[in-house]
C-alpha positions as CSV (number, residue, x, y, z in Angstrom):
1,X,105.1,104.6,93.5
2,X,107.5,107.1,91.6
3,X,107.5,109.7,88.6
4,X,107.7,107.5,85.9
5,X,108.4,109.6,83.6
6,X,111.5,111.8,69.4
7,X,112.6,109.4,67.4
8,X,115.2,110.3,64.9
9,X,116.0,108.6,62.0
10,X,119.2,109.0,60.5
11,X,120.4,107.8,57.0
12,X,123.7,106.9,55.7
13,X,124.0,108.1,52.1
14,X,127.0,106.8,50.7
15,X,128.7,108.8,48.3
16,X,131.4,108.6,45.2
17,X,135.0,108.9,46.2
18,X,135.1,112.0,43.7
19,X,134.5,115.3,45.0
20,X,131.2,116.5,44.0
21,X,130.4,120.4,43.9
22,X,126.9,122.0,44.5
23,X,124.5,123.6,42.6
24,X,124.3,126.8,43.2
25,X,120.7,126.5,44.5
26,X,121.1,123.5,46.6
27,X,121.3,124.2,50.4
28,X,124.0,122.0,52.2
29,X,123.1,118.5,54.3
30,X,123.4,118.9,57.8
31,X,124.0,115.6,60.0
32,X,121.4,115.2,63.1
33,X,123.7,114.3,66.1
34,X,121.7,111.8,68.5
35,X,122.9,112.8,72.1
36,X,122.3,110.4,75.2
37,X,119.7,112.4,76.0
38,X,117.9,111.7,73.2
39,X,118.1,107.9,74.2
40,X,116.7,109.0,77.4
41,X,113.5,110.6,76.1
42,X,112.6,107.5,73.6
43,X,113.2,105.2,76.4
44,X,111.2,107.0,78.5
45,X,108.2,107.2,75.8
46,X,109.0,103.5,76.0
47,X,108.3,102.9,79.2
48,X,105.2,105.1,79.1
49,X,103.7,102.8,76.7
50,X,104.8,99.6,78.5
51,X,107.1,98.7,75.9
52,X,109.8,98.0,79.0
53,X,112.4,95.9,77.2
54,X,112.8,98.5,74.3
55,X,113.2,100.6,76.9
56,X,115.7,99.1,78.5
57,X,117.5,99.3,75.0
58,X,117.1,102.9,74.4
59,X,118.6,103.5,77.9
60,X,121.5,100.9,76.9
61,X,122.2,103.5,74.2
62,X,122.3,106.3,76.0
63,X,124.4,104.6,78.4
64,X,126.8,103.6,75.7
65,X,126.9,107.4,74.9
66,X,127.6,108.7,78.5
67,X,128.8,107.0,80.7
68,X,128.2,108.5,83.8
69,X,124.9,109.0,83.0
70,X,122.8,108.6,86.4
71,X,119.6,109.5,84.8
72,X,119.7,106.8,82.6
73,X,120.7,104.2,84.9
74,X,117.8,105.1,87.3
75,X,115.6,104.6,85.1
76,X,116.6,102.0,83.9
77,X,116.1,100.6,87.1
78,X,112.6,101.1,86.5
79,X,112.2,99.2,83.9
80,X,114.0,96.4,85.2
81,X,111.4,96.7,88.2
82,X,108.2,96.1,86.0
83,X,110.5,92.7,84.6
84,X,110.7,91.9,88.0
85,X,114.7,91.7,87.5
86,X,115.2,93.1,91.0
87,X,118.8,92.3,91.1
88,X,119.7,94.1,88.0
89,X,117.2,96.9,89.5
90,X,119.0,97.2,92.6
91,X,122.7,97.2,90.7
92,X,121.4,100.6,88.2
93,X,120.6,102.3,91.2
94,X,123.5,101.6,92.9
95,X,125.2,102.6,89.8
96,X,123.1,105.8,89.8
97,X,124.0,106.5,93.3
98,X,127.6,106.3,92.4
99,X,127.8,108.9,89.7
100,X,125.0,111.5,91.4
101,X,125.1,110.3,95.5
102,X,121.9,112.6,96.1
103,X,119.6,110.7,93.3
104,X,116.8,110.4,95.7
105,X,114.9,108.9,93.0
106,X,117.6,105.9,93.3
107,X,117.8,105.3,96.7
108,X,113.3,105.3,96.7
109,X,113.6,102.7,93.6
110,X,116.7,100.3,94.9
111,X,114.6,99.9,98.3
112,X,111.8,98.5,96.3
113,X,114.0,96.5,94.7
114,X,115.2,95.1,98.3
115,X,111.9,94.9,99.1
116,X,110.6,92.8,96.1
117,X,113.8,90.8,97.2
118,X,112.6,90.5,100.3
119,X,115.5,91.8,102.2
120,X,113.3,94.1,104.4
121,X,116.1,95.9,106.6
122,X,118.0,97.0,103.8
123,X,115.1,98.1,101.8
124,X,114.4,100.2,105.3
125,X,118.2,101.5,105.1
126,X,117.5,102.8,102.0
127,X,114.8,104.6,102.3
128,X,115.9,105.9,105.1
129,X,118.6,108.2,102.8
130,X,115.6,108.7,100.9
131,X,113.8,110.3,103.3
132,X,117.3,112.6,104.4
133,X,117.4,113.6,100.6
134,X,113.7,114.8,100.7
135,X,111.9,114.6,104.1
136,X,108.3,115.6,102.5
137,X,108.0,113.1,100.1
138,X,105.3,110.5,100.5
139,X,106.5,107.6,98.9
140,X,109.4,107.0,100.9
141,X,107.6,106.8,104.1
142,X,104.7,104.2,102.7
143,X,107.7,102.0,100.9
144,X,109.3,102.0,104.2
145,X,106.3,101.4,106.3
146,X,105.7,98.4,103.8
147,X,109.3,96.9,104.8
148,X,108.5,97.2,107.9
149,X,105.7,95.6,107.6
150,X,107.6,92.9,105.8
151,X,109.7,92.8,108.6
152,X,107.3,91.9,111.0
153,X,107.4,95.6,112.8
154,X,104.0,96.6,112.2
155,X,103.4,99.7,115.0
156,X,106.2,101.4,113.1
157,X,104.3,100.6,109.7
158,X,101.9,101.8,111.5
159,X,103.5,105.2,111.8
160,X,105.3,105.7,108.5
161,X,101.7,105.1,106.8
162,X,100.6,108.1,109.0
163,X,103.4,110.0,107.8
164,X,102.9,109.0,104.6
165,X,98.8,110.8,104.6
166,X,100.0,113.5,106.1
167,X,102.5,113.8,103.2
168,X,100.1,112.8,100.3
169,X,98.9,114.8,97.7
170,X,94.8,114.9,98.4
171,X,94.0,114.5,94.5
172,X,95.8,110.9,94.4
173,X,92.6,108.8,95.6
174,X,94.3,105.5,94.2
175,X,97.2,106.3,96.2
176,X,95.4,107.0,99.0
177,X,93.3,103.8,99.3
178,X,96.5,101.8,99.4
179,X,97.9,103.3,102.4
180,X,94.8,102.9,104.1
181,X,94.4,99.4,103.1
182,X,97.9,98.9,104.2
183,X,98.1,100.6,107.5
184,X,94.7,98.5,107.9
185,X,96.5,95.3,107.3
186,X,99.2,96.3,109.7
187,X,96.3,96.8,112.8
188,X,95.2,93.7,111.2
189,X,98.0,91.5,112.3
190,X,98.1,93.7,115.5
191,X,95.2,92.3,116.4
192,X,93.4,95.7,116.5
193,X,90.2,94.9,114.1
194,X,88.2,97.9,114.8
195,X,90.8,100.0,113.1
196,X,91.3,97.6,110.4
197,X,87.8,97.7,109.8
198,X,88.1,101.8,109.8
199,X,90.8,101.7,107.1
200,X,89.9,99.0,105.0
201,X,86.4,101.0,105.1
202,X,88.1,103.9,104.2
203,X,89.8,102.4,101.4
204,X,87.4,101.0,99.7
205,X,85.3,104.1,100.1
206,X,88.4,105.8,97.9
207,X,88.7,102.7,95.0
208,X,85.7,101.1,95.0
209,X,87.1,98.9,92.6
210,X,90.4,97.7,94.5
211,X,89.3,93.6,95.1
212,X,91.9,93.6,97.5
213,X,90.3,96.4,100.3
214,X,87.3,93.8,100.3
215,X,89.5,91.0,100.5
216,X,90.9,92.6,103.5
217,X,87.7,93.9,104.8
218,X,86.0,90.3,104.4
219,X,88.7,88.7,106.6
220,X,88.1,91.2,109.8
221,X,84.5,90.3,109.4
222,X,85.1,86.8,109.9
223,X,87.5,87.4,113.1
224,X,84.8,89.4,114.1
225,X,82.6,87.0,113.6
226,X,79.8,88.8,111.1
227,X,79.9,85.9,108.0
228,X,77.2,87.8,107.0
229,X,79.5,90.6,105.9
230,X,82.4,88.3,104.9
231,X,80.2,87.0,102.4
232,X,79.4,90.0,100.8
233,X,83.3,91.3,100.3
234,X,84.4,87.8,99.2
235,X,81.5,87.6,96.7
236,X,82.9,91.3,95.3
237,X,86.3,90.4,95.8
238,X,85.0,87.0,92.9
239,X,82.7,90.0,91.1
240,X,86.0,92.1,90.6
241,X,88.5,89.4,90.6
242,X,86.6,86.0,89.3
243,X,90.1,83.8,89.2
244,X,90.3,84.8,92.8
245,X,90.8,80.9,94.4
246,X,91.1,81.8,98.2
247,X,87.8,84.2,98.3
248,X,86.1,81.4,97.2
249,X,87.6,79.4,99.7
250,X,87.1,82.1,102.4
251,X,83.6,82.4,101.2
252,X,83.1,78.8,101.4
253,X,84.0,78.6,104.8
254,X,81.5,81.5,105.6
255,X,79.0,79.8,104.1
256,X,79.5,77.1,105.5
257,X,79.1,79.0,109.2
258,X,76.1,80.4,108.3
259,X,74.4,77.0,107.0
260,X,74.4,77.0,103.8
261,X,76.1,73.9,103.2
262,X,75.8,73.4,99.4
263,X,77.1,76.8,98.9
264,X,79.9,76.3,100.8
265,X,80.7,73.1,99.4
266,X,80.2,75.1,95.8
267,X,83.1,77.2,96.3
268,X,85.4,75.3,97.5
269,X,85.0,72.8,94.4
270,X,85.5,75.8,92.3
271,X,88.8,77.1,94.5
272,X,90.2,73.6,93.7
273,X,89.9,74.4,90.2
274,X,91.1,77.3,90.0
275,X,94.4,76.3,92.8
276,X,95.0,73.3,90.4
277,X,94.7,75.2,86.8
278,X,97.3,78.0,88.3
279,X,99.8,75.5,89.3
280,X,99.3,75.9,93.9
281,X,99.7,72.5,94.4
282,X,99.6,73.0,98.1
283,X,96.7,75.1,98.4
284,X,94.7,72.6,95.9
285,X,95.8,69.4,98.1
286,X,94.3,71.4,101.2
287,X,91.5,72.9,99.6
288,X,90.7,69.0,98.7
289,X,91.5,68.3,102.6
290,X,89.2,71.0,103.9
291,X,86.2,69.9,101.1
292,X,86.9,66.4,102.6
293,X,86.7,68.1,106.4
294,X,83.3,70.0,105.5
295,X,81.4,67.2,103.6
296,X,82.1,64.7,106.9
297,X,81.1,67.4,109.4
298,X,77.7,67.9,107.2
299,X,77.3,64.4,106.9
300,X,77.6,63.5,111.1
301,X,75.0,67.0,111.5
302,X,72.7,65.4,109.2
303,X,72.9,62.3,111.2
304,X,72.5,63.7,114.2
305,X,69.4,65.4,113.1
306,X,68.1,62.7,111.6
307,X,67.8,60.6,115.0
């Protein structure tokens, strides 16, 4: 979503309490002085690598150094982010903000730690100074079309995820594919399925590999009625995601539409397993329910068929 992104090694060499004097043809020691900034840059490195608690350390040093530091403090932040400590995300950057008021970078990363928080409207205020700060960035308008989405105010998602392609580096496919996935969610819930369709096409066209554009796309085809095509993303959505419990229940019930009973019965045996071995105890009791539902309403067909 943001820019994310020398190791010194200094000896103590302990010495007599006598003076010593120098050979003539000995040059003198010098000391190498680690600055804050030199925190910064391992910490950094750190966080390239995914090593996100020594990064967090490294950053602790530099912050023990300076003070004041906003740099280090924002990013930070980012670290605490990929833990998933939003609270302690959200309290660098307001820390950041206090020493440098114009860190953009701050203000873009505390909304996503509102937004990971769930608190939608002030994840919106602060990208809102985001976007003052720097009016052309992307990532400000897609994080705040995402709260709004949050929020429930999907035509203005809706618009921020316009503002965001317009804004968007062409080069960044990835990138590219998420907005569209998300602006198609957004006309999802809107009830407009012809434009989901469009973007989720769209996105999956750009990551052919993102399980979550033919997640997406496989639940318009079944509002729209094609199971046919529902099939077919659920069954990638499994191909690219295979611990994925609800496309097999979303497949099941496709299946199940288009007569293929023991298919459909199948999957949702295997979403059960897969609901139960990742602890959804809900969504394994009404898988269990709905396998229940399907077996009795194959079993009455049968019988009607049968006389």
């Amino acid at each position: 979503m943001s820019d994310f992104w020398r190791l010194f090694i200094s000896t103590i060499i302990a010495f007599p309490l006598t003076f010593l004097t120098l050979s003539a043809h000995l040059a003198p020691v010098s000391i190498i002085q680690i600055t804050a900034s030199n925190f910064l840059e391992l910490g950094v490195d750190k966080m390239q690598r995914g090593n996100y608690q020594e990064a967090i350390e490294n950053f602790n040093q530099a912050i023990e150094l300076e003070k004041d530091f906003a740099v280090a403090y924002s990013d930070r932040c980012l670290a605490y982010l990929q833990l998933q400590d939003y609270h302690q995300a959200a309290t660098d950057c307001t820390q950041a903000i206090n020493f440098a008021p114009d860190n953009f970078e701050a203000y873009l990363n505390r909304g996503v730690a509102h937004y990971r928080q769930g608190d939608y409207l002030t994840a919106i205020v602060d990208h809102n100074r985001a976007i003052a700060l720097k009016p052309y960035d992307f990532r400000a308008y897609y994080n705040r079309g995402l709260a709004f989405a949050g929020d429930g105010k999907d035509s203005q998602a809706i618009l921020d995820f316009n503002l965001a392609l317009t804004q968007i580096p062409r080069i960044t496919s990835l990138l590219l594919a998420d907005i569209y996935n998300d602006r198609g969610l957004a006309h999802f819930v809107l009830q407009d399925i012809q434009a989901a369709m469009l973007d989720f096409n769209l996105a999956i066209r750009l990551n052919a590999n993102d399980y979550r554009a033919y997640f997406n796309r496989g639940c318009a085809c079944g509002r729209n009625g094609d199971d046919f095509g529902a099939v077919h993303d659920f069954s990638q959505v499994i191909r690219l995601n295979p611990s994925n419990a609800q496309a097999y229940v979303n497949r099941g019930v496709a299946q199940y539409h288009l007569g293929y009973h023991l298919d459909a019965i199948a999957d949702l045996q295997k979403a059960s397993k897969y609901f139960e071995n990742q602890g959804k105890r809900v969504a394994y009791e009404k898988t269990l329910d709905l396998l229940k539902n399907l077996r009795q309403k194959i079993s009455s067909a049968t019988e009607i068929a049968l006389l």
